[in-house]
VEXKOLSE-853868 format. One line per 2 residues: number of its first residue (from 1); their letters; for each residue x negated, y, z negated of N, C-alpha, C, O. Coordinates in Angstrom, 2 decimals. Each point is the difference from the previous one (the first is absolute). Layout:
NUM = a = X:Y:Z:X:Y:Z:X:Y:Z:X:Y:Z ~ ... $
% end
This chain:
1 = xx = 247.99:68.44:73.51:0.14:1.15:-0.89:1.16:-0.26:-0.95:1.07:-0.36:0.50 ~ -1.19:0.52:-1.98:1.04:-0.01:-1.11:-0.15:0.73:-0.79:-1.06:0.06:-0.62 $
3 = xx = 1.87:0.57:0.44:0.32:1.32:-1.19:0.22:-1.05:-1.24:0.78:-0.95:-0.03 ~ -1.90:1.49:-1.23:-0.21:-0.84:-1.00:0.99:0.30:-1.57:0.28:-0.64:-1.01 $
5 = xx = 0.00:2.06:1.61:0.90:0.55:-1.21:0.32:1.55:0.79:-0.51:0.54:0.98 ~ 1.69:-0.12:-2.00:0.36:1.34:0.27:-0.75:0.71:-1.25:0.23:-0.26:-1.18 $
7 = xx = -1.19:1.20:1.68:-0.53:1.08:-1.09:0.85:1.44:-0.44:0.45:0.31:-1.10 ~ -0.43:0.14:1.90:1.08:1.52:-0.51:0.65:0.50:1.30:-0.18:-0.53:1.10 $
9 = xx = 1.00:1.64:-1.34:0.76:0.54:0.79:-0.88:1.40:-0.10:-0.79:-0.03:-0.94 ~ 0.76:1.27:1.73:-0.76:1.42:-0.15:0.74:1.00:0.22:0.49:0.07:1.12 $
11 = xx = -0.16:1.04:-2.15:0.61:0.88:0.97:-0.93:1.33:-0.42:-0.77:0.11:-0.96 ~ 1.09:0.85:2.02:-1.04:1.48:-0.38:1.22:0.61:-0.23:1.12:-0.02:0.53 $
13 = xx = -1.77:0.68:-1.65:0.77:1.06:-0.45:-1.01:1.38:-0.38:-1.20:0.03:-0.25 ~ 2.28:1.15:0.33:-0.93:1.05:-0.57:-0.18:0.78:-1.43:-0.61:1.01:-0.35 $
15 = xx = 1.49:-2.02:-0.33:0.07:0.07:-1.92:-0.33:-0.77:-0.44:0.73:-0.44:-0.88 ~ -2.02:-0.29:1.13:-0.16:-1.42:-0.99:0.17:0.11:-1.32:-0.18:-1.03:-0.64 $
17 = xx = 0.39:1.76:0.20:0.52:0.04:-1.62:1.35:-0.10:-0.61:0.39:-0.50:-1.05 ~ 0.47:1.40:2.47:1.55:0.00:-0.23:0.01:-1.71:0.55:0.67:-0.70:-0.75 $
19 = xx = -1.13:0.15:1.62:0.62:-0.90:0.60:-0.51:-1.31:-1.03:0.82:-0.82:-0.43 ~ -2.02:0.77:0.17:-0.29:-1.23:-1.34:1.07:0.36:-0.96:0.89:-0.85:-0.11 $
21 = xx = -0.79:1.96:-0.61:1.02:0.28:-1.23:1.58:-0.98:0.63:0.61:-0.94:-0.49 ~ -0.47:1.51:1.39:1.60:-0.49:0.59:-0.37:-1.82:-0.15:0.41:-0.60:-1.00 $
23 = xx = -1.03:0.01:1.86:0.04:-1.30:-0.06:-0.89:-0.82:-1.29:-0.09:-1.22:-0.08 ~ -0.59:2.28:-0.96:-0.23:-0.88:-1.13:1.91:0.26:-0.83:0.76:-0.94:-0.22 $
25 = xx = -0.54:1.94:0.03:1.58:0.15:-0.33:0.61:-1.01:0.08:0.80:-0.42:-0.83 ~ -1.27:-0.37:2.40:1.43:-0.20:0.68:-0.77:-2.09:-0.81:0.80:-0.93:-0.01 $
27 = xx = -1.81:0.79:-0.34:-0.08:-0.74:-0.91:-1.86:-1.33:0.53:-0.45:-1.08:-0.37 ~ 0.08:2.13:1.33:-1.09:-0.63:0.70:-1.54:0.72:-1.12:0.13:0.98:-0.74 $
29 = xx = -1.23:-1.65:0.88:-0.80:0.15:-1.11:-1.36:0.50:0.48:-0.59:-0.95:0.51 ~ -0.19:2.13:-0.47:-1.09:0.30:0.39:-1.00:-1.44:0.06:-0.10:-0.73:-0.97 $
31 = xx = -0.53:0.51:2.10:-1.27:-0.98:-0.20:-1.01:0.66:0.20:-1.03:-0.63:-0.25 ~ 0.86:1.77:0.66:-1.13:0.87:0.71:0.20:1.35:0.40:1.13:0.50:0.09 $
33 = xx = -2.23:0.13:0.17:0.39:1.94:0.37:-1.43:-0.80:0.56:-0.59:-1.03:-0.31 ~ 0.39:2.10:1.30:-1.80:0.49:0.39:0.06:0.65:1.28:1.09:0.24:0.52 $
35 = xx = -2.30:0.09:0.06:0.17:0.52:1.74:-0.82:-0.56:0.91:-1.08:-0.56:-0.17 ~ 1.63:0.74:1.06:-0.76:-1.16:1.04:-0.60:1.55:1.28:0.60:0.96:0.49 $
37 = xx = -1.85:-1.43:-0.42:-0.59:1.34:0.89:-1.12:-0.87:0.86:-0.10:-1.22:-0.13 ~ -0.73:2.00:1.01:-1.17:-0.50:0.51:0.22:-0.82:1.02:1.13:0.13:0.48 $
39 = xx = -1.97:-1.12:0.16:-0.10:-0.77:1.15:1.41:-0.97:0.22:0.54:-0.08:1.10 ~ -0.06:-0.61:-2.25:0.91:-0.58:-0.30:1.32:0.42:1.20:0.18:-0.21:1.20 $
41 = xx = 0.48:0.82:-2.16:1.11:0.97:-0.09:-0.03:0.45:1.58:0.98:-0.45:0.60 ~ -1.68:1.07:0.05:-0.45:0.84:0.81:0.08:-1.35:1.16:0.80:0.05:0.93 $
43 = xx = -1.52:-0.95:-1.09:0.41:-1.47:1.22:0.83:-0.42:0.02:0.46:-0.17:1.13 ~ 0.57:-0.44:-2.56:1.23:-0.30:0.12:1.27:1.27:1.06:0.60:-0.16:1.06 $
45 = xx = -0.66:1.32:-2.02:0.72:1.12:0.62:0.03:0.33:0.88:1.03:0.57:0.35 ~ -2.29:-0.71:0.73:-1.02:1.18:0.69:0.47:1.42:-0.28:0.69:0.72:0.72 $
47 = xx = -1.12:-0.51:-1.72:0.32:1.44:-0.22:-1.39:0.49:-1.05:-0.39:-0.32:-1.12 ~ -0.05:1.28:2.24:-1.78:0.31:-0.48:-0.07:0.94:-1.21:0.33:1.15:0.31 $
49 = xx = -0.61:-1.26:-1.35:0.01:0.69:-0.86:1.06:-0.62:-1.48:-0.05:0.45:-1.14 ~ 0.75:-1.33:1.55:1.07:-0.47:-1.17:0.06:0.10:-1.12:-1.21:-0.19:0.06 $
51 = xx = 1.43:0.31:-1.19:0.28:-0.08:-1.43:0.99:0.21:-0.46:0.64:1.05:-0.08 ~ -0.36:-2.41:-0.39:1.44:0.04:-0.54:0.37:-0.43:-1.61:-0.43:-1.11:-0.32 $
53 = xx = 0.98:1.65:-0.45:0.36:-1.03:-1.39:1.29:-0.94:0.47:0.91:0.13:0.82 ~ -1.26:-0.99:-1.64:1.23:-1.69:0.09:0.13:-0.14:-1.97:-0.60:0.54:-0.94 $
55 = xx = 1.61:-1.44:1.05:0.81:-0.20:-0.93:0.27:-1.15:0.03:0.82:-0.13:0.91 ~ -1.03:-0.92:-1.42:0.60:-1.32:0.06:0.92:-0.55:-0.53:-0.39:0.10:-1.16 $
57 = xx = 1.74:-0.82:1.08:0.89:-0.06:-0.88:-0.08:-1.98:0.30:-0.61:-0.74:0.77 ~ 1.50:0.58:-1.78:0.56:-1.39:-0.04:1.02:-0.21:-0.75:0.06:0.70:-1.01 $
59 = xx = 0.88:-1.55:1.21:1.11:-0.13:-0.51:-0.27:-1.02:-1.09:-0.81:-0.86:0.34 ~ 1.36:0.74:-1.77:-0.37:-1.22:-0.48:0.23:-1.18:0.26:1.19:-0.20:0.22 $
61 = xx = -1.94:-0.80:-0.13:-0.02:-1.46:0.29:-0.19:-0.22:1.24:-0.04:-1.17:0.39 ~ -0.18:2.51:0.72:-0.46:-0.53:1.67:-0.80:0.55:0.37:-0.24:1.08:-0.54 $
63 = xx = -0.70:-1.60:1.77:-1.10:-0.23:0.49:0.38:0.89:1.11:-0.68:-0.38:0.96 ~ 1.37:1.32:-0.62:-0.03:0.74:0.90:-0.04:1.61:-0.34:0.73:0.59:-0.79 $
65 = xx = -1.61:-0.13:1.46:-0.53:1.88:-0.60:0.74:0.75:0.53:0.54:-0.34:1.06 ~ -0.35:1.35:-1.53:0.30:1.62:0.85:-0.84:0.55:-0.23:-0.38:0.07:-1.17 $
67 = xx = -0.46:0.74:2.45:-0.70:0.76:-0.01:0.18:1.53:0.53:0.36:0.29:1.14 ~ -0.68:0.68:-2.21:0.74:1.40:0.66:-1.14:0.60:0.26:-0.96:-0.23:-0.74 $
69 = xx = 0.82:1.22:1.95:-1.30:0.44:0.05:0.25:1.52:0.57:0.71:0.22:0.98 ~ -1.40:0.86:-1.75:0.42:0.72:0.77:-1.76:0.83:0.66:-1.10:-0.15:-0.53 $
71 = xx = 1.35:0.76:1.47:-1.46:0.23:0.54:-0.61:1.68:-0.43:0.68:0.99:0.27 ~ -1.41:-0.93:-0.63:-0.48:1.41:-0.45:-0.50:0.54:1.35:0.09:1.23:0.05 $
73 = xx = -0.64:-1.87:1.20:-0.81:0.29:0.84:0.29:-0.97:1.32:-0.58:-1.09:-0.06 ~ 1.30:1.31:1.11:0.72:1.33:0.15:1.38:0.12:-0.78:0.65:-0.82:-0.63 $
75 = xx = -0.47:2.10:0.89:1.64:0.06:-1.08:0.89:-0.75:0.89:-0.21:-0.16:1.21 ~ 1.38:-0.38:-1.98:1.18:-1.37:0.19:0.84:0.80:1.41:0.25:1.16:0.36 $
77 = xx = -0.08:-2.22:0.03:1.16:0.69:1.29:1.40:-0.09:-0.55:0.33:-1.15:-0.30 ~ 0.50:2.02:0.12:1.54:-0.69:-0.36:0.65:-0.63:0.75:0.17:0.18:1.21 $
79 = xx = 0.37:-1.24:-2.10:0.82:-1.16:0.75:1.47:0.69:0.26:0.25:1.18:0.23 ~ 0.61:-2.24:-0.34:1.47:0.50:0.18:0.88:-0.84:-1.39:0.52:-1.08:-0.25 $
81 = xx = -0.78:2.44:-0.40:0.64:-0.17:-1.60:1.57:-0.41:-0.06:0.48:-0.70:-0.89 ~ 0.27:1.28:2.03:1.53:-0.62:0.05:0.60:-1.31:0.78:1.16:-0.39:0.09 $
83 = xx = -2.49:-0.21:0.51:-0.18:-0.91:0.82:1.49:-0.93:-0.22:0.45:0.01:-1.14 ~ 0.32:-0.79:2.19:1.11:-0.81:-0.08:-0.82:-1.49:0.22:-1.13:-0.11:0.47 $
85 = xx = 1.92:-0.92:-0.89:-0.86:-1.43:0.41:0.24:-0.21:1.18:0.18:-1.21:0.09 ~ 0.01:1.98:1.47:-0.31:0.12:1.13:-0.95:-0.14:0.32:-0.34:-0.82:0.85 $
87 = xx = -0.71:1.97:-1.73:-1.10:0.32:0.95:-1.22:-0.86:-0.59:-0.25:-0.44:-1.12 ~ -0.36:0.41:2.31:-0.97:-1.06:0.44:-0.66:-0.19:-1.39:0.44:0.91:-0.70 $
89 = xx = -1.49:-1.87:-0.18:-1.34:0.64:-0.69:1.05:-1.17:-1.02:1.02:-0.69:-0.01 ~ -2.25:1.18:-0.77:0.24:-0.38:-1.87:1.51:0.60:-0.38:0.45:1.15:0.08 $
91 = xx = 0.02:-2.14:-0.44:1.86:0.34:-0.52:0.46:-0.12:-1.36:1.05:0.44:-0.46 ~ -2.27:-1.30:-0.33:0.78:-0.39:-1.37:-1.16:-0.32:-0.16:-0.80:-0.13:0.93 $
93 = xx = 0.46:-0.09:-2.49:-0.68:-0.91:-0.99:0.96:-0.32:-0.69:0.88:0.86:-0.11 ~ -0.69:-2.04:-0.53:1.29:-0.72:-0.26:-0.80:-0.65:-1.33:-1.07:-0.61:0.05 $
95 = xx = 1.89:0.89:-1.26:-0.02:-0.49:-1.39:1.54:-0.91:-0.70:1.18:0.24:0.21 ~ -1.67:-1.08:-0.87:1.15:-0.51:-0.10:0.34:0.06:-2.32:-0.62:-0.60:-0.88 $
97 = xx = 1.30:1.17:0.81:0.58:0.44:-1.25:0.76:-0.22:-0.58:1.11:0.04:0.55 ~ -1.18:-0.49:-2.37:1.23:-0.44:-0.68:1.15:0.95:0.11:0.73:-0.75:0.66 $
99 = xx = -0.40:1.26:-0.73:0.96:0.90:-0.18:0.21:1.45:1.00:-0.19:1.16:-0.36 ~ 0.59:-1.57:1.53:-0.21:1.30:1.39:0.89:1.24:-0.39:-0.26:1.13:0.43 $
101 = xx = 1.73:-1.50:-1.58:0.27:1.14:-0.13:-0.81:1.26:-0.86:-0.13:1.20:0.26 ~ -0.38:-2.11:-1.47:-1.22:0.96:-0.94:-1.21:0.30:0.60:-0.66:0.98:-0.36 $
103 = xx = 0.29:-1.73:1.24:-1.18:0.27:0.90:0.10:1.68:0.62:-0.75:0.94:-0.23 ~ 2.28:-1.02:1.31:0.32:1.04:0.74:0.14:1.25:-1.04:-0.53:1.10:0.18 $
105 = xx = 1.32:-1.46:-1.30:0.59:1.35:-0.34:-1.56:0.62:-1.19:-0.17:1.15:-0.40 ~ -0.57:-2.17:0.14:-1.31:0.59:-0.30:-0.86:1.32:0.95:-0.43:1.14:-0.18 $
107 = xx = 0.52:-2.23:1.35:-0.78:0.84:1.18:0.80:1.16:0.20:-0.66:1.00:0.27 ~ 2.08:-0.83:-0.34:0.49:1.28:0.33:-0.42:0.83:-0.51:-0.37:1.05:0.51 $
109 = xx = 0.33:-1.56:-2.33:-0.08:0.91:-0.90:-1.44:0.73:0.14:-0.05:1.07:-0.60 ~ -1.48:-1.54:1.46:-0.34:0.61:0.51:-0.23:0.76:0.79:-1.13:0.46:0.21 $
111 = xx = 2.36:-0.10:0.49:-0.09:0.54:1.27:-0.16:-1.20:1.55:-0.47:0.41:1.06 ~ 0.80:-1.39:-1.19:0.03:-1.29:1.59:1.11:-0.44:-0.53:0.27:-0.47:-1.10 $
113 = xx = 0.77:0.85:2.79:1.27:-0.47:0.05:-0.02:-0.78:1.12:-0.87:-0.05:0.87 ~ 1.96:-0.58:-0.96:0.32:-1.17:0.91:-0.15:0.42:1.33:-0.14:1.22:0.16 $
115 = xx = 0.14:-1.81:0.64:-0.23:0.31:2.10:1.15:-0.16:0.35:0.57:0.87:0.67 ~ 0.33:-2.52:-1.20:1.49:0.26:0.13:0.62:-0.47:-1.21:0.59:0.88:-0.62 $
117 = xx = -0.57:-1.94:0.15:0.83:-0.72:-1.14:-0.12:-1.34:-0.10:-0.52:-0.64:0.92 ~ 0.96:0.05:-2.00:-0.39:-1.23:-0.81:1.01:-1.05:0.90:1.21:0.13:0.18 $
119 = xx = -2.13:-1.22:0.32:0.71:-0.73:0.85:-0.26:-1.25:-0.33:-1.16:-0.23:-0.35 ~ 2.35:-1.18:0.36:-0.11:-0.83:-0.25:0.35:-0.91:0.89:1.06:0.00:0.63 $
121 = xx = -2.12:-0.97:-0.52:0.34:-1.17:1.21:0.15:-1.55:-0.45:-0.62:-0.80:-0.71 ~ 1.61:0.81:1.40:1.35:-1.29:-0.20:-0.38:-0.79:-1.93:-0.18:-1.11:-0.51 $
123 = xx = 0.26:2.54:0.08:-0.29:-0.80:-1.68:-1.04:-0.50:-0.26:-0.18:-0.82:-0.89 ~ -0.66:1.27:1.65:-1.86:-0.82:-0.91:-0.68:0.64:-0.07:-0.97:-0.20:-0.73 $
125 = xx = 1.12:1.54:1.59:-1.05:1.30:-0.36:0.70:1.48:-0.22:1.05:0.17:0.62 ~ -1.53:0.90:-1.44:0.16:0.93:0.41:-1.01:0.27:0.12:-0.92:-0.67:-0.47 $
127 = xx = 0.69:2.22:1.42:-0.83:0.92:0.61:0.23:1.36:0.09:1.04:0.52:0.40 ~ -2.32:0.22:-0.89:0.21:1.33:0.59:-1.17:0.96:0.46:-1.02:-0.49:-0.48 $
129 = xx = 0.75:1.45:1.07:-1.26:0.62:0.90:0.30:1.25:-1.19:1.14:0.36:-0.28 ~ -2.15:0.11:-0.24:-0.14:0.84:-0.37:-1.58:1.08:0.85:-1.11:-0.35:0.39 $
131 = xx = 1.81:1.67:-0.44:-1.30:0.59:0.67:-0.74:0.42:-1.06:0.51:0.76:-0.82 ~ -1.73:-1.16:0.70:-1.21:0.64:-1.34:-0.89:1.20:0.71:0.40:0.82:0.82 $
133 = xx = -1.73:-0.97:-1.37:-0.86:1.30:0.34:0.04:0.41:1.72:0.01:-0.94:0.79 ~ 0.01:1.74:-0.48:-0.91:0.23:1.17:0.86:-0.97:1.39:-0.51:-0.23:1.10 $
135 = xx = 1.92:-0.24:-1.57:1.00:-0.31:1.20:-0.61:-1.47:-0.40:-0.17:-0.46:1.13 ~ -0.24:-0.51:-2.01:-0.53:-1.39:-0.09:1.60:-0.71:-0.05:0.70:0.66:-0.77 $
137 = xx = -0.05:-1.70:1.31:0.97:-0.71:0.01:-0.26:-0.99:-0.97:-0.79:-0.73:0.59 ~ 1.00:0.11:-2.02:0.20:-0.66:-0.80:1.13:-1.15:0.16:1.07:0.31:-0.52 $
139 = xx = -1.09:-1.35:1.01:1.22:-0.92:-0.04:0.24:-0.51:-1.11:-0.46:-1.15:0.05 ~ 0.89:1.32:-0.98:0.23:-0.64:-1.02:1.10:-1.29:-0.26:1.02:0.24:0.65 $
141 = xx = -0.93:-1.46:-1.35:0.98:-0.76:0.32:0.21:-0.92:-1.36:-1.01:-0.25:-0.67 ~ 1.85:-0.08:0.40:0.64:-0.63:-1.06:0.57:-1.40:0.12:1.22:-0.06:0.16 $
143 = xx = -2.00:-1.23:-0.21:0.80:-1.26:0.29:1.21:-0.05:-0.38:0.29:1.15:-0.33 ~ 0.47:-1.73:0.20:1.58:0.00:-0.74:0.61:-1.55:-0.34:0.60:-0.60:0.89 $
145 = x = -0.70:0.25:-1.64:0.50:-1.80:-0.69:-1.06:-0.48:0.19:-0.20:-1.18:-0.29 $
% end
């Protein structure tokens, strides 16, 4: 058995509109909208009845997707929107950006503030977690020289 490539990362959310807006913003590019329903959906999930809309994003120049999906049928369970990088699960989607201070103080200016603060390691990176829609952890990071 060999994994031939990485295809996307998934997260559910229950604003697919707030949450595409935030990460086309944040500089990722629609490849797709549609809904996935019927036999499909329903075997992957097991969840009888499914229908969900997805959103596809891509960053320019890479081969790896985000897919946001949120489900019309049944309604979304809430996650844990204040979540710390303790707890168990999905912790980050991690983007890497020219400029992390204009990046951040963009996103503020929408309303997503930092989780803690702009951190730099031993001079070759900075980093920072910003929280976006719906408690999503954003790692954002800035090479440096």
């Amino acid at each position: 058995m060999t994994i031939t490539r990485f295809d996307h990362i998934g997260i559910t959310v229950a604003d697919l509109d707030a949450a595409t807006a935030f990460f086309v913003n944040l500089g990722l590019e629609v490849e797709g909208t549609g809904f996935v329903e019927g036999e499909f959906v329903e075997t992957v999930c097991a969840i009888p009845g499914a229908r969900c809309r997805i959103a596809m994003l891509r960053a320019p120049g890479s081969p790896v997707r985000l897919e946001l999906s949120s489900f019309d049928f049944p309604e979304h369970t809430p996650g844990s929107p204040d979540a710390l990088a303790t707890e168990v699960g999905l912790r980050n989607v991690s983007f890497e950006v020219d400029d992390l201070q204009a990046t951040v103080d963009a996103l503020a200016a929408d309303g997503y503030g930092l989780v803690g603060g702009i951190g730099e390691y031993e001079g070759s990176v900075r980093m920072a977690y910003v929280r976006g829609p719906e408690g999503i952890v954003v790692s954002l990071f800035e090479q440096l020289g």
